[in-house]
Biopython code that builds the backbone (N, CA, C, O; Angstrom):
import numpy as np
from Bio.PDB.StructureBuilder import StructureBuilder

atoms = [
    (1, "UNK", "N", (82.532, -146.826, 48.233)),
    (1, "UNK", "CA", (81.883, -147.204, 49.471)),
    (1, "UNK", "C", (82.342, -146.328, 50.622)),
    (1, "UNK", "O", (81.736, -145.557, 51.366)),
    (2, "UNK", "N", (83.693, -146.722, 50.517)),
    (2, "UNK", "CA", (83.552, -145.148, 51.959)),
    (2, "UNK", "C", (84.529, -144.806, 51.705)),
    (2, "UNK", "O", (85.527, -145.500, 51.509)),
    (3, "UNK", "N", (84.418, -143.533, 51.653)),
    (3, "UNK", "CA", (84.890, -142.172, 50.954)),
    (3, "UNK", "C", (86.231, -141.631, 51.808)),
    (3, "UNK", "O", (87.211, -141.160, 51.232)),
    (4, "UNK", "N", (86.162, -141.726, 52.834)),
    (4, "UNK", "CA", (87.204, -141.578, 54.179)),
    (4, "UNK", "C", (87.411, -142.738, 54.688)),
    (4, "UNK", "O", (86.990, -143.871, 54.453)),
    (5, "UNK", "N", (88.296, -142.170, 55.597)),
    (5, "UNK", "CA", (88.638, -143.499, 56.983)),
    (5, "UNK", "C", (88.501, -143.203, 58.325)),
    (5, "UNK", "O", (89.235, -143.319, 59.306)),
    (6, "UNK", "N", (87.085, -142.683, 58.077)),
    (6, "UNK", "CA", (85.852, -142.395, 59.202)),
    (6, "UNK", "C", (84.847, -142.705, 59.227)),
    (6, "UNK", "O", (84.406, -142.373, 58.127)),
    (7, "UNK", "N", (83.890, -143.277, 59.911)),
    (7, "UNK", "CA", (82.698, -143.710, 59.954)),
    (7, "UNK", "C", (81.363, -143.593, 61.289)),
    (7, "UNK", "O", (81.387, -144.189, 62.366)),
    (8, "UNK", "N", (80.342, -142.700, 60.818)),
    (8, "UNK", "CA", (79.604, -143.131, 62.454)),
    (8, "UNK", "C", (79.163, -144.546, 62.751)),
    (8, "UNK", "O", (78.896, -145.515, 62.041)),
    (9, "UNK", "N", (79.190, -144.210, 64.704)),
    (9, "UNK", "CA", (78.237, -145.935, 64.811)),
    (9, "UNK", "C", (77.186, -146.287, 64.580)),
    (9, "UNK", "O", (76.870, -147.476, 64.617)),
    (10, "UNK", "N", (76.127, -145.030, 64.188)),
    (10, "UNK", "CA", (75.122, -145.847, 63.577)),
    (10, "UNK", "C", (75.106, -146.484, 62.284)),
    (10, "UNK", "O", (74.261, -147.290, 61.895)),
    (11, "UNK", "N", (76.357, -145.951, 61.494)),
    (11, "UNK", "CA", (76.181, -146.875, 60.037)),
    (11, "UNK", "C", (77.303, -147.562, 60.278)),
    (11, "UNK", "O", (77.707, -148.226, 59.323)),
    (12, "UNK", "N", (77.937, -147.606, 61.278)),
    (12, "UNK", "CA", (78.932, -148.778, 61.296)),
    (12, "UNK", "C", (78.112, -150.299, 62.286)),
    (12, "UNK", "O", (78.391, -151.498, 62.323)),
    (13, "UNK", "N", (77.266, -149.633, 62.819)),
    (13, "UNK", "CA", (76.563, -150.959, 63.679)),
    (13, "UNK", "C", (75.769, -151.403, 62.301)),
    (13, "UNK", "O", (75.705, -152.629, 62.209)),
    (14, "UNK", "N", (75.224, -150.778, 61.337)),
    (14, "UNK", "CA", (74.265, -151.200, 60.171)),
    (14, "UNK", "C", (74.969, -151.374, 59.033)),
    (14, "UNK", "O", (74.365, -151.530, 57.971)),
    (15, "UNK", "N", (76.436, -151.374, 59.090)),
    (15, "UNK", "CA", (76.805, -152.108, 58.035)),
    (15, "UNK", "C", (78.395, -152.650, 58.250)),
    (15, "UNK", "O", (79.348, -152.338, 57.536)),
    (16, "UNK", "N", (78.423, -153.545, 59.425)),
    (16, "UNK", "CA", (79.435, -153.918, 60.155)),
    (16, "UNK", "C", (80.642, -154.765, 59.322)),
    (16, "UNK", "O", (81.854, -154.594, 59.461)),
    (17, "UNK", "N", (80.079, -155.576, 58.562)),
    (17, "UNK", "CA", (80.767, -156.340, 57.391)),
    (17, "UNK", "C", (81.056, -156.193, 56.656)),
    (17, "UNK", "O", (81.920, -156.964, 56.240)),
    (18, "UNK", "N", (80.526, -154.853, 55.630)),
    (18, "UNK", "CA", (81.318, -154.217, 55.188)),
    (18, "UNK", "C", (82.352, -153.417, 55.223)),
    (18, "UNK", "O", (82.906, -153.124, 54.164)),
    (19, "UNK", "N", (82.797, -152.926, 56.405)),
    (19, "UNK", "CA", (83.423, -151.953, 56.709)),
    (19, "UNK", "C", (84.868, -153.053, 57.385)),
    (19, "UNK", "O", (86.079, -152.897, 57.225)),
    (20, "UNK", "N", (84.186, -154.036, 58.076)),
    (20, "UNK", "CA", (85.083, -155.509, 57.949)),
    (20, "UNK", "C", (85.904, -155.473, 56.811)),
    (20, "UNK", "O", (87.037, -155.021, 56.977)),
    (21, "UNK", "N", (85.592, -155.832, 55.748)),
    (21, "UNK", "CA", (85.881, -156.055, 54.368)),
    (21, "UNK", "C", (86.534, -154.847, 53.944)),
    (21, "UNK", "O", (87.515, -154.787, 53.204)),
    (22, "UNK", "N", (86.101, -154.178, 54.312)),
    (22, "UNK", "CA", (86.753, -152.591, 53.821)),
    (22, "UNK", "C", (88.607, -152.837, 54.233)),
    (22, "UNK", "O", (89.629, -152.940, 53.554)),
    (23, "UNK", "N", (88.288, -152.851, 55.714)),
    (23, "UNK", "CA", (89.699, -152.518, 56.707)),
    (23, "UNK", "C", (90.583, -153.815, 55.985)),
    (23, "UNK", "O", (91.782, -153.819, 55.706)),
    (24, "UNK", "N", (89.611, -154.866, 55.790)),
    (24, "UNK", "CA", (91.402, -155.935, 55.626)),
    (24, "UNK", "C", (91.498, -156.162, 54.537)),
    (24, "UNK", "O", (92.333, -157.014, 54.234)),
    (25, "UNK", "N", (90.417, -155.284, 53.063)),
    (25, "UNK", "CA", (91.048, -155.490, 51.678)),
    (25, "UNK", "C", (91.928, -154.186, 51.588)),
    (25, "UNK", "O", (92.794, -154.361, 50.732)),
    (26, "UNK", "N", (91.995, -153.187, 52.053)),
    (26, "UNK", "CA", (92.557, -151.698, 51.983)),
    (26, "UNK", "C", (94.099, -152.132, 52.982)),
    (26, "UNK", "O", (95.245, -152.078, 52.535)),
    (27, "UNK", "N", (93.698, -152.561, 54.431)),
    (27, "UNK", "CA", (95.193, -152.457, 54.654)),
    (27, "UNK", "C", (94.898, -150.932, 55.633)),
    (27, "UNK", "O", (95.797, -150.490, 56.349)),
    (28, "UNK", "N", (93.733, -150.346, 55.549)),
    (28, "UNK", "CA", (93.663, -149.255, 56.332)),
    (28, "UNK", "C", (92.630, -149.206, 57.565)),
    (28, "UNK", "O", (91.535, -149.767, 57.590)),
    (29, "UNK", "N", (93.311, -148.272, 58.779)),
    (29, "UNK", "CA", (92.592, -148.470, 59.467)),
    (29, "UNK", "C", (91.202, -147.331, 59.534)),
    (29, "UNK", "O", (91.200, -146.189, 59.073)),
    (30, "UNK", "N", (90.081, -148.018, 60.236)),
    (30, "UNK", "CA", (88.618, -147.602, 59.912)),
    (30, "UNK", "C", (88.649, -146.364, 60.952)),
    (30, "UNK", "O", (89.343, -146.802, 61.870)),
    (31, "UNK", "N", (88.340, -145.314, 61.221)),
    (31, "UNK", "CA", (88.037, -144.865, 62.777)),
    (31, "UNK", "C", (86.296, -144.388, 62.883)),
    (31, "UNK", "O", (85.742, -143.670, 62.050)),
    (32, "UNK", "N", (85.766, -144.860, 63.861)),
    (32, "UNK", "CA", (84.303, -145.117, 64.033)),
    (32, "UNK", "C", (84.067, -144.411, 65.200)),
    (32, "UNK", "O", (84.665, -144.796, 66.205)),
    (33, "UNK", "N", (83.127, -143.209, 65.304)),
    (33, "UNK", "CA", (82.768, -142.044, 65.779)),
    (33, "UNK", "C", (81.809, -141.877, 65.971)),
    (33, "UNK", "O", (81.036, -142.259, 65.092)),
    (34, "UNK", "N", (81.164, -141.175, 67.286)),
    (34, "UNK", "CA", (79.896, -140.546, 68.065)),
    (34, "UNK", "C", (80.647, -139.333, 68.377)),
    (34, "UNK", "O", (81.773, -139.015, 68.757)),
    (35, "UNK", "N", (79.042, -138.554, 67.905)),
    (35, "UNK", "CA", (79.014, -137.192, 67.470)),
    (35, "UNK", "C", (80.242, -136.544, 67.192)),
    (35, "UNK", "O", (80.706, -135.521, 67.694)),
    (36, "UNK", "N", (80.715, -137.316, 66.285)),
    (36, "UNK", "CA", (81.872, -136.403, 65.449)),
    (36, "UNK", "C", (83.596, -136.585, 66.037)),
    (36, "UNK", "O", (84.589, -136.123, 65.474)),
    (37, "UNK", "N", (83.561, -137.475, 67.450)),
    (37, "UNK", "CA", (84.612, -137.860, 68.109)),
    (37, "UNK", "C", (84.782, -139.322, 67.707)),
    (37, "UNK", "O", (84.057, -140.313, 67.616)),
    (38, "UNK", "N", (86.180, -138.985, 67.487)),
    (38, "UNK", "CA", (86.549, -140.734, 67.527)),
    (38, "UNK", "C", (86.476, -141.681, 68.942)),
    (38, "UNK", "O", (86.955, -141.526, 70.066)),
    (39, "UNK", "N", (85.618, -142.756, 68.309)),
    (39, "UNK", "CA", (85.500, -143.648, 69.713)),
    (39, "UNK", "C", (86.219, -144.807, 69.597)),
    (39, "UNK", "O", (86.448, -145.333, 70.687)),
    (40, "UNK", "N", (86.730, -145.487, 68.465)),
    (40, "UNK", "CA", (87.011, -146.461, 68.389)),
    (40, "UNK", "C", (87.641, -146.508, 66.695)),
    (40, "UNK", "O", (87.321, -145.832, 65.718)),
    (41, "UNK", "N", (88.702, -147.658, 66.862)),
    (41, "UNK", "CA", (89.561, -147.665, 65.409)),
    (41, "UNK", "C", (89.377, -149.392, 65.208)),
    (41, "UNK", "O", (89.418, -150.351, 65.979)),
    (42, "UNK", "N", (89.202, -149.250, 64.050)),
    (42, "UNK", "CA", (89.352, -150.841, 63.511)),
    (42, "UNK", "C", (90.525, -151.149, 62.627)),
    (42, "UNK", "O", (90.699, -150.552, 61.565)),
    (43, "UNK", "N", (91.317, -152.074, 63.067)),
    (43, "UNK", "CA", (92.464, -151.993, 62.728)),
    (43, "UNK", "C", (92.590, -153.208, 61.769)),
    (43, "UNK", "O", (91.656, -154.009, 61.810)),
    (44, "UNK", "N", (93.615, -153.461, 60.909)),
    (44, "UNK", "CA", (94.101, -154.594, 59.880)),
    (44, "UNK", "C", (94.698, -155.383, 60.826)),
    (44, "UNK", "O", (95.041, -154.793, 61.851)),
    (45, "UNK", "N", (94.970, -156.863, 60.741)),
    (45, "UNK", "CA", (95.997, -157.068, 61.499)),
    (45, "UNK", "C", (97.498, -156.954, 61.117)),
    (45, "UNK", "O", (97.907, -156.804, 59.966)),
    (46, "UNK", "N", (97.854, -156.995, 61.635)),
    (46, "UNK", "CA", (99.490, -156.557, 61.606)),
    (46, "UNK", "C", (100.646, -157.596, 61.675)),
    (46, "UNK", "O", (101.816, -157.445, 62.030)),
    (47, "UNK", "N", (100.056, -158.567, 61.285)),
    (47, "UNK", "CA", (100.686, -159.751, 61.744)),
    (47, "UNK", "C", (102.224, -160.065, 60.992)),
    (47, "UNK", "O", (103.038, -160.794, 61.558)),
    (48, "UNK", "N", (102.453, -159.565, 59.942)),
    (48, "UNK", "CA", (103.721, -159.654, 59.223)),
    (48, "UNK", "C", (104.385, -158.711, 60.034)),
    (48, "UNK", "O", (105.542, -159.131, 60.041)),
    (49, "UNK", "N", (104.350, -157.676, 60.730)),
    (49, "UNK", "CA", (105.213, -157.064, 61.258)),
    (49, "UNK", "C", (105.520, -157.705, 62.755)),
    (49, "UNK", "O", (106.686, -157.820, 63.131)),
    (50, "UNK", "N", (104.336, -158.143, 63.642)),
    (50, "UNK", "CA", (104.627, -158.721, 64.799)),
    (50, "UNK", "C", (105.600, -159.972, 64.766)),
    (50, "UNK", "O", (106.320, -160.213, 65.734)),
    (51, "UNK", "N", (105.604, -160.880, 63.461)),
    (51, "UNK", "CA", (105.974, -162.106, 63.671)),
    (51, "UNK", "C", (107.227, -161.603, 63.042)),
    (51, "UNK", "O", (107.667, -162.526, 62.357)),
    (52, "UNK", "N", (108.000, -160.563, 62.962)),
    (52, "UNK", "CA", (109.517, -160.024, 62.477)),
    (52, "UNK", "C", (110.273, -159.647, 63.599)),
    (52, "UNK", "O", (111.493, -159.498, 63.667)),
    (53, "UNK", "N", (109.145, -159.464, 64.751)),
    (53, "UNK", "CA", (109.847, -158.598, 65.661)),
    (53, "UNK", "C", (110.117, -160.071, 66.797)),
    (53, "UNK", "O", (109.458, -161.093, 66.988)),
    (54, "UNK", "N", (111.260, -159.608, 67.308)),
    (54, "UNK", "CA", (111.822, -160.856, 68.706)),
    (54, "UNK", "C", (111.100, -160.161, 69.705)),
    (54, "UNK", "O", (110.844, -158.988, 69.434)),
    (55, "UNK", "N", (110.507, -160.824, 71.354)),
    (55, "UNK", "CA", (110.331, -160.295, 71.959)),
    (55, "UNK", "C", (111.505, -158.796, 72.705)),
    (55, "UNK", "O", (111.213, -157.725, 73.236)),
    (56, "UNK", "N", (112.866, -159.476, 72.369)),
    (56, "UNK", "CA", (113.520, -158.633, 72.933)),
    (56, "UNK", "C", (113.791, -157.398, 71.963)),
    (56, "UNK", "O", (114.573, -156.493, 72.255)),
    (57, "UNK", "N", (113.026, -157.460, 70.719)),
    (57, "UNK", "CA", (113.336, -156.431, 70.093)),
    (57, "UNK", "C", (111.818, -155.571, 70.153)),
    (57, "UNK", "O", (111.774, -154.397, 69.786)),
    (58, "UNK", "N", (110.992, -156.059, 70.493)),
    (58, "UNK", "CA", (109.586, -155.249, 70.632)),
    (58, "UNK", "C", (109.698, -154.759, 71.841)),
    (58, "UNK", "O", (109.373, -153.596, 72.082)),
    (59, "UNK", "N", (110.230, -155.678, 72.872)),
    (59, "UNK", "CA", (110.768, -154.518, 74.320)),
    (59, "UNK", "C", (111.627, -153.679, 74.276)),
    (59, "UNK", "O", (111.431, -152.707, 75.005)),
    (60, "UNK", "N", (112.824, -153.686, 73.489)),
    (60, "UNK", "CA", (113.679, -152.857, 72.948)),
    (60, "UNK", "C", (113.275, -151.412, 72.278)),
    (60, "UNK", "O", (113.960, -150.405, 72.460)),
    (61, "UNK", "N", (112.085, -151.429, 71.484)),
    (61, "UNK", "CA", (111.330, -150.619, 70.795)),
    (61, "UNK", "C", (110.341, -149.612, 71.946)),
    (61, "UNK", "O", (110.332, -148.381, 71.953)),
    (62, "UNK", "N", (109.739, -150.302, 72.650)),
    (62, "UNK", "CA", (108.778, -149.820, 73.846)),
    (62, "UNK", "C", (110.018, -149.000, 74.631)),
    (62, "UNK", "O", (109.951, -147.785, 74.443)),
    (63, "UNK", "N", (110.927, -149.355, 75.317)),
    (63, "UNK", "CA", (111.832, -148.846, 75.913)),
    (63, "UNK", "C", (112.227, -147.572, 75.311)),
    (63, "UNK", "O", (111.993, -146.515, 75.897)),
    (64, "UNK", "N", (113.044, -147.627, 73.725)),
    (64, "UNK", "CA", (112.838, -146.729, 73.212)),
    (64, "UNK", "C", (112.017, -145.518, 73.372)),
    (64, "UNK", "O", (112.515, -144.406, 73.544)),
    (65, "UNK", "N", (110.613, -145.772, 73.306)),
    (65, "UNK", "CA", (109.384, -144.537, 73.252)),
    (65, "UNK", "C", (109.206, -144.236, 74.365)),
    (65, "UNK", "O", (108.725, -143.117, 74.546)),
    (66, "UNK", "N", (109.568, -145.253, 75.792)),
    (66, "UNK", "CA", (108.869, -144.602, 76.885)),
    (66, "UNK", "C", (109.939, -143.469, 77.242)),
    (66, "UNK", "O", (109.654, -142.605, 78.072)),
    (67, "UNK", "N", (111.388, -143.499, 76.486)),
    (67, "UNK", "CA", (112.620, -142.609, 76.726)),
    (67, "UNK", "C", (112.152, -141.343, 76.044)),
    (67, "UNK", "O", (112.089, -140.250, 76.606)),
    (68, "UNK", "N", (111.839, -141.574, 74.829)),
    (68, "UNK", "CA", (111.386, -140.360, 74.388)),
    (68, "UNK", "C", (110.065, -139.562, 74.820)),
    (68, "UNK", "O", (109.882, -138.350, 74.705)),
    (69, "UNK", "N", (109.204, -140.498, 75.331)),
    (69, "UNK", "CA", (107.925, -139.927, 76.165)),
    (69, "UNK", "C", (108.140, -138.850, 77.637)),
    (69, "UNK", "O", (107.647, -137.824, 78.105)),
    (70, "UNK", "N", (109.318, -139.959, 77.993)),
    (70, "UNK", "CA", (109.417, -139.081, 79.170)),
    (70, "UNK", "C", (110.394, -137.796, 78.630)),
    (70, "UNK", "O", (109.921, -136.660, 78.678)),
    (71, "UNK", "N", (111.475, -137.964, 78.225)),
    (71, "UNK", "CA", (112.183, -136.587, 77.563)),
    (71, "UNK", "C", (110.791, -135.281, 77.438)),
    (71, "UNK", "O", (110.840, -134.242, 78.096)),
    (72, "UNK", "N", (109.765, -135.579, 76.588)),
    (72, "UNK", "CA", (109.102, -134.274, 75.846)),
    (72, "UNK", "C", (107.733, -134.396, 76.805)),
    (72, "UNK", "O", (106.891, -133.551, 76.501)),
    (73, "UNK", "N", (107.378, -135.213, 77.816)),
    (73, "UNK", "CA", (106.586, -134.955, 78.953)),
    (73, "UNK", "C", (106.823, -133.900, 79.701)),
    (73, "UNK", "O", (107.969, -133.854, 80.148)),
    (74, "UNK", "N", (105.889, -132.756, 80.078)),
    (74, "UNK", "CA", (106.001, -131.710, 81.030)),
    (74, "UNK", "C", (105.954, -132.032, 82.039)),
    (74, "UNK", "O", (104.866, -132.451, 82.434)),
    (75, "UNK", "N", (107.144, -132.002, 83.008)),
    (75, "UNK", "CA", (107.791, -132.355, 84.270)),
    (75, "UNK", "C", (106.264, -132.526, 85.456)),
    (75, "UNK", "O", (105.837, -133.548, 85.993)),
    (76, "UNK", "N", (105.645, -130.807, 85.560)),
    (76, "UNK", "CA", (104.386, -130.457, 86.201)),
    (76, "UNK", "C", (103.529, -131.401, 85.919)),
    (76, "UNK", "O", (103.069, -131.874, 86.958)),
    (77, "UNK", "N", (102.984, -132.030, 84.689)),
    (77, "UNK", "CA", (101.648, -132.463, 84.227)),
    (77, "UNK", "C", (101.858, -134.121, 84.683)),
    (77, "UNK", "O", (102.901, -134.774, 84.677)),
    (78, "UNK", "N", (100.599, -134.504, 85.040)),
    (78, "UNK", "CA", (100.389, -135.938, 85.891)),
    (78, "UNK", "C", (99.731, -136.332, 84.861)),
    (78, "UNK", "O", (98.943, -135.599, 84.263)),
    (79, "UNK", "N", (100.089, -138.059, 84.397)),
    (79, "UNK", "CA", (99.433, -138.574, 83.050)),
    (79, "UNK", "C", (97.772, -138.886, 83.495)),
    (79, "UNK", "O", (96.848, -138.834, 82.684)),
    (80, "UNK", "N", (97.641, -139.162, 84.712)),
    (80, "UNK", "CA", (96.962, -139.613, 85.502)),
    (80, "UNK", "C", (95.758, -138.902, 85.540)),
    (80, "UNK", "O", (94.580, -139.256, 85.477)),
    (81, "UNK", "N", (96.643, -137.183, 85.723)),
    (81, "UNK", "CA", (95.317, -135.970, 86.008)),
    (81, "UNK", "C", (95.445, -136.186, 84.401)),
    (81, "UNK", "O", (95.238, -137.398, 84.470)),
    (82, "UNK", "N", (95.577, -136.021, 83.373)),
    (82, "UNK", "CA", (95.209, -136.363, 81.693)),
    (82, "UNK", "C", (94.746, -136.643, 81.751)),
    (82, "UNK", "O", (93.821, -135.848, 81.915)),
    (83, "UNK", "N", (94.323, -137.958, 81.765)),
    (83, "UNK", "CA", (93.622, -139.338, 81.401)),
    (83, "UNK", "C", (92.048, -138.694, 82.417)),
    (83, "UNK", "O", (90.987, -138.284, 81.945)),
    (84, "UNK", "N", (92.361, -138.795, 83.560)),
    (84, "UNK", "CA", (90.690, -137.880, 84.197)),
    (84, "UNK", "C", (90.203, -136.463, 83.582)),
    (84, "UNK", "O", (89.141, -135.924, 83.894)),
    (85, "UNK", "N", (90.903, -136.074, 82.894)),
    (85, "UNK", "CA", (90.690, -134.730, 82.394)),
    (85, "UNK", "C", (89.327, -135.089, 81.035)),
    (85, "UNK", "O", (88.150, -134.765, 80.880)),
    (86, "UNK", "N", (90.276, -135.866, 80.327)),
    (86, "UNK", "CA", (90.106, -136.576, 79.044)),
    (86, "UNK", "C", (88.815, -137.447, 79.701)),
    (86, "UNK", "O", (87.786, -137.123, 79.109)),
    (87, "UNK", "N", (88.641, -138.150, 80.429)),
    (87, "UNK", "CA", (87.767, -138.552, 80.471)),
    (87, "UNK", "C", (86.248, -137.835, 81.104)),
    (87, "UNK", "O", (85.079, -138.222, 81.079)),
    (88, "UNK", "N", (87.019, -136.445, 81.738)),
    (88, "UNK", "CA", (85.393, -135.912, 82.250)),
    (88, "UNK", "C", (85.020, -134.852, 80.941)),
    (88, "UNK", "O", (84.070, -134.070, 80.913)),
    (89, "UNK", "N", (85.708, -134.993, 80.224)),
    (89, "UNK", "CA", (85.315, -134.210, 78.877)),
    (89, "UNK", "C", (83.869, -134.899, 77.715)),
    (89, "UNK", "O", (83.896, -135.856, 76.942)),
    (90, "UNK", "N", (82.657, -133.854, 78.070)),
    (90, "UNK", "CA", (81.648, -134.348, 77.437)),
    (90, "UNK", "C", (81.618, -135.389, 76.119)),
    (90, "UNK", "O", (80.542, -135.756, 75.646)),
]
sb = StructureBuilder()
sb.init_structure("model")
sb.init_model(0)
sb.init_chain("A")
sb.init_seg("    ")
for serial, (resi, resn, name, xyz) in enumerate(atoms, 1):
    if name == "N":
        sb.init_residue(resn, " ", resi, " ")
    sb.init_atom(name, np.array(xyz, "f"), 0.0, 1.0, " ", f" {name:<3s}", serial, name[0])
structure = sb.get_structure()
C-alpha cells in the first residue's frame, strides 16, 4: 500500500483512513506533500514515551536542546528573519 513514508494531498484527502491505519499499525510517521514539499506529518502517538517522562524531566530535556540550539546557532542570523524567509518561499 504505500511504498514510502510520503504521500500527496490529493491521495491523502482520497484515502484518509487508510493512511490512518497505515501510521498507527507501522509505528511510522506519514509525511503528506504539495507539489513535492512536505506540508504536513502524521504522526503515531507517542504515548508510552510521554507517560515515562516527569514533567521535570521533559523540561529538563527541552532545556537541554535549547543549550545546544543556541551553542550551533549563528550569532548574526535572527530565527525570526528564518521563519519569514521560509515562509515567503514559493
Amino acid at each position: 500500500m504505500v511504498s514510502e513514508d510520503r504521500v500527496g494531498l490529493r491521495e491523502f484527502n482520497e484515502h484518509t483512513s487508510r493512511y490512518v491505519h497505515h501510521v498507527r499499525e507501522s509505528g511510522r510517521m506519514l509525511e503528506i506533500t504539495y507539489h513535492g514539499r512536505t506540508v504536513a506529518r502524521l504522526v503515531p502517538p507517542d504515548s508510552d514515551k510521554r507517560e515515562q517522562l516527569s514533567p521535570q524531566q521533559w523540561l529538563a530535556g527541552m532545556e537541554a536542546f535549547s543549550q545546544e540550539l543556541a551553542e550551533k546557532w549563528p550569532k548574526d542570523v535572527s530565527a525570526v528573519d528564518v521563519i519569514r524567509e521560509e515562509r515567503a518561499d514559493p
